[in-house]
KOLKOLVEX-879288 format. One record per atom (N, C-alpha, C): residue number from 1; residue in three letters; atom name; x, y, z. Coordinates in steps of 0.02 Angstrom, whole numbers, plus 50000, padded with zeros to 5 digits. Layout:
rec lumkol:NUM sevex:ALA guke:CA u:X v:Y w:Z
...
END
This chain:
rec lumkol:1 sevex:UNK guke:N u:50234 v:48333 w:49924
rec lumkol:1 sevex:UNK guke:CA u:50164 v:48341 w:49942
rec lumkol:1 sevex:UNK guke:C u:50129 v:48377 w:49885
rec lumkol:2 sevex:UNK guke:N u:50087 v:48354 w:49873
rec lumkol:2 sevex:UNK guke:CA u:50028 v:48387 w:49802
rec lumkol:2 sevex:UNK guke:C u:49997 v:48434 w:49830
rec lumkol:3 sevex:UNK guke:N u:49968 v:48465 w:49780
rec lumkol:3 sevex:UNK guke:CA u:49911 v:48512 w:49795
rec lumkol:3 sevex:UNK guke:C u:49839 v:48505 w:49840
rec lumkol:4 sevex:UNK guke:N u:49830 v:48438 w:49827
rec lumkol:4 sevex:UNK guke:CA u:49755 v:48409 w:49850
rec lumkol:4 sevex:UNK guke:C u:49778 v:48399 w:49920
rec lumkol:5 sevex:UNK guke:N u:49829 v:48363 w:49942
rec lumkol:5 sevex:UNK guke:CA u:49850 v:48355 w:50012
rec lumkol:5 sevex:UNK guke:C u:49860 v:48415 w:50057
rec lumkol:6 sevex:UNK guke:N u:49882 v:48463 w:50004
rec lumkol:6 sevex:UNK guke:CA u:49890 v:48544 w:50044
rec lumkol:6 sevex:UNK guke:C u:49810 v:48581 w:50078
rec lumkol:7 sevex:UNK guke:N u:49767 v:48554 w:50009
rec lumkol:7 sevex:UNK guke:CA u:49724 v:48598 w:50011
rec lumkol:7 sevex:UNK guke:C u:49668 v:48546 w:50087
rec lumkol:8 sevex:UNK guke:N u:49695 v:48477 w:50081
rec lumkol:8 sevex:UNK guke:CA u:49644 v:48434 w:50134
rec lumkol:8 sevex:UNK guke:C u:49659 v:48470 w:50194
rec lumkol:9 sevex:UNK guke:N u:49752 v:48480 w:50203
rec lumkol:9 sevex:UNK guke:CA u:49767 v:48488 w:50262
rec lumkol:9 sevex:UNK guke:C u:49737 v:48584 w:50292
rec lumkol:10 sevex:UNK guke:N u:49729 v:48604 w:50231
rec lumkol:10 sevex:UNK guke:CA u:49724 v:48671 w:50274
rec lumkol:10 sevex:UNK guke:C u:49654 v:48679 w:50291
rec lumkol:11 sevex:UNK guke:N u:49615 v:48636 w:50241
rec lumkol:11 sevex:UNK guke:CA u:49528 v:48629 w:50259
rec lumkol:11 sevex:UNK guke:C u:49519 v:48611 w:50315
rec lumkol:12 sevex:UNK guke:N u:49552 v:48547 w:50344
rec lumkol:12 sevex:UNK guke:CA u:49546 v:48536 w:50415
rec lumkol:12 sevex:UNK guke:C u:49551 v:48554 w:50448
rec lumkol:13 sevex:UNK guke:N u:49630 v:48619 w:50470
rec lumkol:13 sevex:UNK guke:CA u:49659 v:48643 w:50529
rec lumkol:13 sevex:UNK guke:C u:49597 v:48690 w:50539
rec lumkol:14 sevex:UNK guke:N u:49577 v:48731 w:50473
rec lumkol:14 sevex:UNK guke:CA u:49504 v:48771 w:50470
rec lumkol:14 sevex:UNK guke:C u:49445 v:48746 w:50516
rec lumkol:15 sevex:UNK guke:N u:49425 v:48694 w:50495
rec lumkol:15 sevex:UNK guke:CA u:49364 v:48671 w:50511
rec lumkol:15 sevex:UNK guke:C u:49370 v:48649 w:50586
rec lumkol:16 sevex:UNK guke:N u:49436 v:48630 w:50620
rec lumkol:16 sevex:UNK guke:CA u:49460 v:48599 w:50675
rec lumkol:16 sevex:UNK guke:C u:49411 v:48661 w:50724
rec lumkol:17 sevex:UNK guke:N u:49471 v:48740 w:50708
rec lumkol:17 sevex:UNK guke:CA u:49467 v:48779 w:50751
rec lumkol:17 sevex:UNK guke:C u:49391 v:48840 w:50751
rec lumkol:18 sevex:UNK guke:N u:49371 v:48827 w:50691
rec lumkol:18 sevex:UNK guke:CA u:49323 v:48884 w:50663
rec lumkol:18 sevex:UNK guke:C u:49269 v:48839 w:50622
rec lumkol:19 sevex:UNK guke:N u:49244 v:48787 w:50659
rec lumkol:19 sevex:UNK guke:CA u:49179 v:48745 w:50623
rec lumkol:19 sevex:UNK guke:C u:49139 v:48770 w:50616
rec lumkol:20 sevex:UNK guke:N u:49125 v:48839 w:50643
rec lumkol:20 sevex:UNK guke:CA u:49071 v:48860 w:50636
rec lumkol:20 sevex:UNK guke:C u:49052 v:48890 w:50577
rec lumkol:21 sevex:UNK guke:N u:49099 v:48883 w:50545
rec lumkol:21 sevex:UNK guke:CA u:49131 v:48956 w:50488
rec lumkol:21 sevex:UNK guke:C u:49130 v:48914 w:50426
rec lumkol:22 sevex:UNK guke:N u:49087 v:48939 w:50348
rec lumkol:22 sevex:UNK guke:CA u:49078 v:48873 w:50298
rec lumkol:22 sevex:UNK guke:C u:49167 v:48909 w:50256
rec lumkol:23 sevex:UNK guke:N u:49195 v:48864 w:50236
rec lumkol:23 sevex:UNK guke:CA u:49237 v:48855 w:50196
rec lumkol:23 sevex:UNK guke:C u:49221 v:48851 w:50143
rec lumkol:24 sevex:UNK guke:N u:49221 v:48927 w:50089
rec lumkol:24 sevex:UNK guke:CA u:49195 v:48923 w:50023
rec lumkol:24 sevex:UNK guke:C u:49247 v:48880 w:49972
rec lumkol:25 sevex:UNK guke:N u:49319 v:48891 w:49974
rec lumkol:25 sevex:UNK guke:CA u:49377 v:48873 w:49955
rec lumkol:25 sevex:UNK guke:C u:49430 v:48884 w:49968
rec lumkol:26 sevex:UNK guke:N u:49463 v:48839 w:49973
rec lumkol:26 sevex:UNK guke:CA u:49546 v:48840 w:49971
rec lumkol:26 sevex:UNK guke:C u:49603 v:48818 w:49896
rec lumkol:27 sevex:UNK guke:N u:49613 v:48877 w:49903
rec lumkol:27 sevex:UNK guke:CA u:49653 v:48873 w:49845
rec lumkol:27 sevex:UNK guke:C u:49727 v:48871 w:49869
rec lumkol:28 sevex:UNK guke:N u:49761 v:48833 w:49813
rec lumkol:28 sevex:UNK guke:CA u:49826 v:48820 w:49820
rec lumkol:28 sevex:UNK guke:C u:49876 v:48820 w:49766
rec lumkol:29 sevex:UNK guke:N u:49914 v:48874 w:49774
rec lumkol:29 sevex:UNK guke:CA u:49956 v:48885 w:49711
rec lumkol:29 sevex:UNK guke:C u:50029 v:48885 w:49718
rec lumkol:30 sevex:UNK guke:N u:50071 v:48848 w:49682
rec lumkol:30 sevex:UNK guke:CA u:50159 v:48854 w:49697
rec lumkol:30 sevex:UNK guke:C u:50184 v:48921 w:49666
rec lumkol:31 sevex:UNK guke:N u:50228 v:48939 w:49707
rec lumkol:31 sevex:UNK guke:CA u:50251 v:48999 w:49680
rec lumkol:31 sevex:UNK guke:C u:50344 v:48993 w:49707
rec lumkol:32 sevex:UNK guke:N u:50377 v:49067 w:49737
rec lumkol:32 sevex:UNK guke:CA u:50430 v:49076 w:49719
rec lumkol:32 sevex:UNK guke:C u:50452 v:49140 w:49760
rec lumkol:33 sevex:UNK guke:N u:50464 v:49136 w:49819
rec lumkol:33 sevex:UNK guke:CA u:50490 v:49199 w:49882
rec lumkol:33 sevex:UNK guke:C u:50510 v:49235 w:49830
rec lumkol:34 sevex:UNK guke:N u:50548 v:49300 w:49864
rec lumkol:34 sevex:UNK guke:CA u:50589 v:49342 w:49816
rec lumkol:34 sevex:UNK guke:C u:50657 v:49325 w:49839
rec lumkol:35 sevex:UNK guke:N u:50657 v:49269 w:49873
rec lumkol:35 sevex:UNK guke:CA u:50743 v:49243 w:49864
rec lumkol:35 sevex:UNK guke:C u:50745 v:49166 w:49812
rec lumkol:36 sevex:UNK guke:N u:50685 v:49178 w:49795
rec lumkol:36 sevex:UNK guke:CA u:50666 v:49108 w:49721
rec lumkol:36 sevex:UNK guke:C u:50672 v:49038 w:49771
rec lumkol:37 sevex:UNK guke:N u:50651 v:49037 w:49827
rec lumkol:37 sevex:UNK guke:CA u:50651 v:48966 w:49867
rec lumkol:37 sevex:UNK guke:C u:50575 v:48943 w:49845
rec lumkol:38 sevex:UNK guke:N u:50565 v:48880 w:49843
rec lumkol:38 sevex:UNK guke:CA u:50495 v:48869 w:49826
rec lumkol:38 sevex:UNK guke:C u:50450 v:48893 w:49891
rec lumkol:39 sevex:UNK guke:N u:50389 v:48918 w:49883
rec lumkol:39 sevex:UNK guke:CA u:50317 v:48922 w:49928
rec lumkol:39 sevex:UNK guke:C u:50262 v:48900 w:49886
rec lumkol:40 sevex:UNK guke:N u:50222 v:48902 w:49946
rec lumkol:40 sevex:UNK guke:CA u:50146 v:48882 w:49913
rec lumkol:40 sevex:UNK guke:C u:50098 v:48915 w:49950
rec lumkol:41 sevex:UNK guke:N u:50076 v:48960 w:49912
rec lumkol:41 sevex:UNK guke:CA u:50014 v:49014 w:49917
rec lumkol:41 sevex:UNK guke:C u:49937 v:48953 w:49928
rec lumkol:42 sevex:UNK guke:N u:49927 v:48985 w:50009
rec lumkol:42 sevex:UNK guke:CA u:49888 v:48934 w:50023
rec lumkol:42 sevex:UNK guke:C u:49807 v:48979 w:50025
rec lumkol:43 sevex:UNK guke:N u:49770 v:49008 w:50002
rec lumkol:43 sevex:UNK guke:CA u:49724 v:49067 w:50027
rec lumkol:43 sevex:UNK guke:C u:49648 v:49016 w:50045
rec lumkol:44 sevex:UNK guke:N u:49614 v:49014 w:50104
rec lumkol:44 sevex:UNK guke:CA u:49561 v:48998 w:50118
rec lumkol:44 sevex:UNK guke:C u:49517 v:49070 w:50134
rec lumkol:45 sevex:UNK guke:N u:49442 v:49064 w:50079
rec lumkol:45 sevex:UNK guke:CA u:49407 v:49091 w:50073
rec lumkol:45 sevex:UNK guke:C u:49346 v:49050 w:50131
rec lumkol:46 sevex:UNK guke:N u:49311 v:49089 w:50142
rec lumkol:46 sevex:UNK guke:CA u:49275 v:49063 w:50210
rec lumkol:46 sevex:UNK guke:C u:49229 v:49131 w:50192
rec lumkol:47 sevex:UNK guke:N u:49171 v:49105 w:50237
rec lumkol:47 sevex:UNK guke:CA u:49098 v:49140 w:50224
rec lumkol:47 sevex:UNK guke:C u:49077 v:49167 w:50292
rec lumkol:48 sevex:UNK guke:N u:49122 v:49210 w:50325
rec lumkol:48 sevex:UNK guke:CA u:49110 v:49264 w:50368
rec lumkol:48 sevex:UNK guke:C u:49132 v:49321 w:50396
rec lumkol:49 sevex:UNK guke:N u:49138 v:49348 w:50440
rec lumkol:49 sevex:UNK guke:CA u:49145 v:49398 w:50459
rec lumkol:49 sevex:UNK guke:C u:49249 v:49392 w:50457
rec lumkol:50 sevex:UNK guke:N u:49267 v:49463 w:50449
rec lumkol:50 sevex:UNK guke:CA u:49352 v:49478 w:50466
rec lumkol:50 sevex:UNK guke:C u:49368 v:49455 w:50532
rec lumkol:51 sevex:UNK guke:N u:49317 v:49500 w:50571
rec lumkol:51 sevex:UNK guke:CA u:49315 v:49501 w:50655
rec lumkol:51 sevex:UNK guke:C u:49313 v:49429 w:50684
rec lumkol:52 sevex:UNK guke:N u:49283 v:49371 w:50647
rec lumkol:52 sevex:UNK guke:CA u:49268 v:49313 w:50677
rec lumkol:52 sevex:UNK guke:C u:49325 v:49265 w:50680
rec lumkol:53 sevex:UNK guke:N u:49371 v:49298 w:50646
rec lumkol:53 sevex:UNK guke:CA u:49427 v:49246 w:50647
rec lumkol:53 sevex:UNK guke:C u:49495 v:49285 w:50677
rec lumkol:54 sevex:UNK guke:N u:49484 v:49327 w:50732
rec lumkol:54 sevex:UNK guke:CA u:49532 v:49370 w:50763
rec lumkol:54 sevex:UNK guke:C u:49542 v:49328 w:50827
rec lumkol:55 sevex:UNK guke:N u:49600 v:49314 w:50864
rec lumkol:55 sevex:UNK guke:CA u:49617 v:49262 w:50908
rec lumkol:55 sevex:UNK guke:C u:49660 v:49214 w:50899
rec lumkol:56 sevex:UNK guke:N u:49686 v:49194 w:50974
rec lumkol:56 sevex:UNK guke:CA u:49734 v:49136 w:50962
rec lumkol:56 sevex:UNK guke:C u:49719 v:49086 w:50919
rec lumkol:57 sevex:UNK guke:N u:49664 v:49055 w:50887
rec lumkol:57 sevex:UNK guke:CA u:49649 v:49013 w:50858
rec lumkol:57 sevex:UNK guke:C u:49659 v:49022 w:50783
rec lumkol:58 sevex:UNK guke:N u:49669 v:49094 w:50767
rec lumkol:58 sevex:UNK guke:CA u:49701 v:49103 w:50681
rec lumkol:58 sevex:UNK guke:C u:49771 v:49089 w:50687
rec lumkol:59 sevex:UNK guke:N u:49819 v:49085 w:50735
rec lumkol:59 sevex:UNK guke:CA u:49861 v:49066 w:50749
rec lumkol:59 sevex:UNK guke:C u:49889 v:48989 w:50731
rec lumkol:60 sevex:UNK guke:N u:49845 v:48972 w:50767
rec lumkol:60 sevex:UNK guke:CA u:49850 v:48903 w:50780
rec lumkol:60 sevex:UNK guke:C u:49820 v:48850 w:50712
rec lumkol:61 sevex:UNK guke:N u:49798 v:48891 w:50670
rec lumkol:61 sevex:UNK guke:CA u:49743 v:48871 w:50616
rec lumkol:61 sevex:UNK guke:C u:49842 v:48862 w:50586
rec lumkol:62 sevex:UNK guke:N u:49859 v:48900 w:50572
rec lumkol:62 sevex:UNK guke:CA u:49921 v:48947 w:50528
rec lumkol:62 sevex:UNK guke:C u:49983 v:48903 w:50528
rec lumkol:63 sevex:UNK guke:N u:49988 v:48866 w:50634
rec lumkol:63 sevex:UNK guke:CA u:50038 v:48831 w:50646
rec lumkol:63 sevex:UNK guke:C u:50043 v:48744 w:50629
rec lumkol:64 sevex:UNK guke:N u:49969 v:48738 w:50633
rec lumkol:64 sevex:UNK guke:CA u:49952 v:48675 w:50613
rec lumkol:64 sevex:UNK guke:C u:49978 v:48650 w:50522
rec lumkol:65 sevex:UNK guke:N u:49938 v:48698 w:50492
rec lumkol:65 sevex:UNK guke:CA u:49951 v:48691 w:50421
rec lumkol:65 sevex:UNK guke:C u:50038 v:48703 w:50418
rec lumkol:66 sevex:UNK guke:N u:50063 v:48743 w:50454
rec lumkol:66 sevex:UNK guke:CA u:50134 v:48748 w:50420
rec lumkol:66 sevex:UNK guke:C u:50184 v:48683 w:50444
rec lumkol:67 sevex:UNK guke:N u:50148 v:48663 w:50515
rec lumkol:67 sevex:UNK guke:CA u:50177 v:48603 w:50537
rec lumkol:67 sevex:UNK guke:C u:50178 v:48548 w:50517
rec lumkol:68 sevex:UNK guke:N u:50114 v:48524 w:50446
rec lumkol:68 sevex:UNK guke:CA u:50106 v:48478 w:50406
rec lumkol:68 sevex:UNK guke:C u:50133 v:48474 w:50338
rec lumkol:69 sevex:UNK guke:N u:50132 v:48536 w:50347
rec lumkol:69 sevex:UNK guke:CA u:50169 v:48548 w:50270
rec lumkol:69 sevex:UNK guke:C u:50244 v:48558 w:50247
rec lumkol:70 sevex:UNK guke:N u:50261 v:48596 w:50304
rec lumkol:70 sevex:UNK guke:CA u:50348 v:48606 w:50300
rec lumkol:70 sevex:UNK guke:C u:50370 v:48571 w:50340
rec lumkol:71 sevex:UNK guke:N u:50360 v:48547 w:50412
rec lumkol:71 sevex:UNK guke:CA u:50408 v:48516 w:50466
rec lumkol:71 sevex:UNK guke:C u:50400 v:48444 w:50445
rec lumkol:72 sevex:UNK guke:N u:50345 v:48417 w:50437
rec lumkol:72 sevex:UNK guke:CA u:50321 v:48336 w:50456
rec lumkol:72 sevex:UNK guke:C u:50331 v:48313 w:50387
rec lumkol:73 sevex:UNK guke:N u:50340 v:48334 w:50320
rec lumkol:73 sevex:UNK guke:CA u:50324 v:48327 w:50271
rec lumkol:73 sevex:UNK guke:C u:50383 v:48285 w:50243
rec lumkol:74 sevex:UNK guke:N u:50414 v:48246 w:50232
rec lumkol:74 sevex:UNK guke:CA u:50478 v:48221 w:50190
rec lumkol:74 sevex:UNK guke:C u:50494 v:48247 w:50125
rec lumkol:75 sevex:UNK guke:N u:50424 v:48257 w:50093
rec lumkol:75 sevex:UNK guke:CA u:50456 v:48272 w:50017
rec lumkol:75 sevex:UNK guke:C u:50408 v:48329 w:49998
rec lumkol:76 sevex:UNK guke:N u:50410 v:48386 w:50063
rec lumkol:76 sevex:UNK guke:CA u:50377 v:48451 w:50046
rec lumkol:76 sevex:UNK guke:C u:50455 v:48494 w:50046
rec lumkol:77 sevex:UNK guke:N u:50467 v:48509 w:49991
rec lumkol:77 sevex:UNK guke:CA u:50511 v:48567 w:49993
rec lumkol:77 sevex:UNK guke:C u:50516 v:48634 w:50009
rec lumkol:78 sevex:UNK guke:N u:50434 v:48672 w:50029
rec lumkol:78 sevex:UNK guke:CA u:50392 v:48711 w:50024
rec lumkol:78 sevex:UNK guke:C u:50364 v:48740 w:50076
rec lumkol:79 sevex:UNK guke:N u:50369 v:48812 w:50082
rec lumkol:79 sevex:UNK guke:CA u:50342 v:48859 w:50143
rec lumkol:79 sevex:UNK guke:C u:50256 v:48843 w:50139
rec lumkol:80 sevex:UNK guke:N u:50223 v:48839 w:50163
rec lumkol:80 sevex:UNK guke:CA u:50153 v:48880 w:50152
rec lumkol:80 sevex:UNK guke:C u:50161 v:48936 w:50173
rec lumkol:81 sevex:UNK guke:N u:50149 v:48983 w:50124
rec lumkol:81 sevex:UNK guke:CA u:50112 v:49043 w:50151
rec lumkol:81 sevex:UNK guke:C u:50026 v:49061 w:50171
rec lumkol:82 sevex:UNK guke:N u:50007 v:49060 w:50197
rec lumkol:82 sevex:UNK guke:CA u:49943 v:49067 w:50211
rec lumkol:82 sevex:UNK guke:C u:49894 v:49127 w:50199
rec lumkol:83 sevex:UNK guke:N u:49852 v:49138 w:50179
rec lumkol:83 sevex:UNK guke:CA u:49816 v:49170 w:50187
rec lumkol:83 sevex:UNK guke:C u:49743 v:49202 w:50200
rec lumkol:84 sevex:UNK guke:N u:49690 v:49214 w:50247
rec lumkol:84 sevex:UNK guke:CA u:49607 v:49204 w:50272
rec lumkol:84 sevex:UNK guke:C u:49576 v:49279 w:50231
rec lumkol:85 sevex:UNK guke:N u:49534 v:49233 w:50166
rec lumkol:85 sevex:UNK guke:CA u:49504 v:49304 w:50146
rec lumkol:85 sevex:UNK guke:C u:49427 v:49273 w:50157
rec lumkol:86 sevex:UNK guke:N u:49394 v:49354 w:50190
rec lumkol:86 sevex:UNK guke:CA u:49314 v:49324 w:50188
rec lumkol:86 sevex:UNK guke:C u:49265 v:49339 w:50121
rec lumkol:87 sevex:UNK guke:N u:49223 v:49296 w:50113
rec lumkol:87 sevex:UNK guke:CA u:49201 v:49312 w:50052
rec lumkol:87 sevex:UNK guke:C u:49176 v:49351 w:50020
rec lumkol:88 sevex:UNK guke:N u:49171 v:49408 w:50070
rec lumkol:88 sevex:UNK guke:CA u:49147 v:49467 w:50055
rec lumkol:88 sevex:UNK guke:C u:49187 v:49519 w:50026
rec lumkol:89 sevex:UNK guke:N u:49225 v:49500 w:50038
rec lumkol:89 sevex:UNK guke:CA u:49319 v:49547 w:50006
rec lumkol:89 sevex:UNK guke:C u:49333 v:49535 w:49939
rec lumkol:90 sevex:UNK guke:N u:49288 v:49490 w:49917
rec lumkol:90 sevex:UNK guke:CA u:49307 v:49458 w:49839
rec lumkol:90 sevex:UNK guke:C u:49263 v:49476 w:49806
rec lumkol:91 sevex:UNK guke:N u:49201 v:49521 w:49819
rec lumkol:91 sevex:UNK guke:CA u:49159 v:49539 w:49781
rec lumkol:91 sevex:UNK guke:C u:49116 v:49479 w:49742
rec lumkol:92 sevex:UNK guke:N u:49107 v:49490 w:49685
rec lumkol:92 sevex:UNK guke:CA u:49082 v:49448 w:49632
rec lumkol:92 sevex:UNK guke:C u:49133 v:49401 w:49595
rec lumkol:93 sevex:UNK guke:N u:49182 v:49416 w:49637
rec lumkol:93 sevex:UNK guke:CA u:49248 v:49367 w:49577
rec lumkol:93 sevex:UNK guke:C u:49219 v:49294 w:49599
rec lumkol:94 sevex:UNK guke:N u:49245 v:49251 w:49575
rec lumkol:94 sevex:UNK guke:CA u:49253 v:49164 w:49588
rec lumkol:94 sevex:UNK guke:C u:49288 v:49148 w:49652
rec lumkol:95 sevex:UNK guke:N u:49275 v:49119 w:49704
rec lumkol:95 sevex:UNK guke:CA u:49311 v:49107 w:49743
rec lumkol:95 sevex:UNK guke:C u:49354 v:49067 w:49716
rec lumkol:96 sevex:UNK guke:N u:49367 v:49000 w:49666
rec lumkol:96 sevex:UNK guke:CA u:49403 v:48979 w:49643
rec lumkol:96 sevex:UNK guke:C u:49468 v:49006 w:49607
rec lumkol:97 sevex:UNK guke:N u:49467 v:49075 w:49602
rec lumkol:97 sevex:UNK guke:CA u:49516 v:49109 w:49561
rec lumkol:97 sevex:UNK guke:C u:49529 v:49146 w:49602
rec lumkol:98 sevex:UNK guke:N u:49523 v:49158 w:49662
rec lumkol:98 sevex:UNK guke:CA u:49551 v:49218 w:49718
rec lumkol:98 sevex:UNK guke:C u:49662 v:49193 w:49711
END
């Protein structure tokens, strides 16, 4: 599974449960547990509140993406790790480089 497929699938599970909420970016980067198994650092930046995304539905945002990516996947070798930063936590940086 590529990067672009990672980043469709986690845009959606997003937008599924929290449409209300704009999706500034999702970034997606391969990396390396500290037992060196492959993961993939999944971080969606989103344009609101911390508080707004507290609930079963960050859950479910979390189970979806990992269920596309690691269980259903044939030739994903790869954890997602996930992670919801709001864009306010990033200051002035690039959301593209979070």
């Amino acid at each position: 599974m590529n990067e672009k497929q990672v980043r469709e699938i986690a845009e959606t599970a997003f937008k599924t449960y929290f449409g209300d909420i704009e999706v500034v970016s999702v970034n997606v980067k391969p990396g390396f547990d500290h037992y060196d198994d492959p993961l993939v650092n999944v971080k969606i930046i989103y344009d609101g509140k911390v508080e707004q995304l507290i609930g079963p539905d960050l859950l479910r945002v979390r189970s979806e993406i990992v269920d596309k990516v690691w269980w259903n996947a044939e030739d994903s070798p790869v954890w997602p790790q996930v992670h919801f930063i709001a864009k306010s936590d990033i200051g002035r940086r690039d959301p593209a480089t979070v």
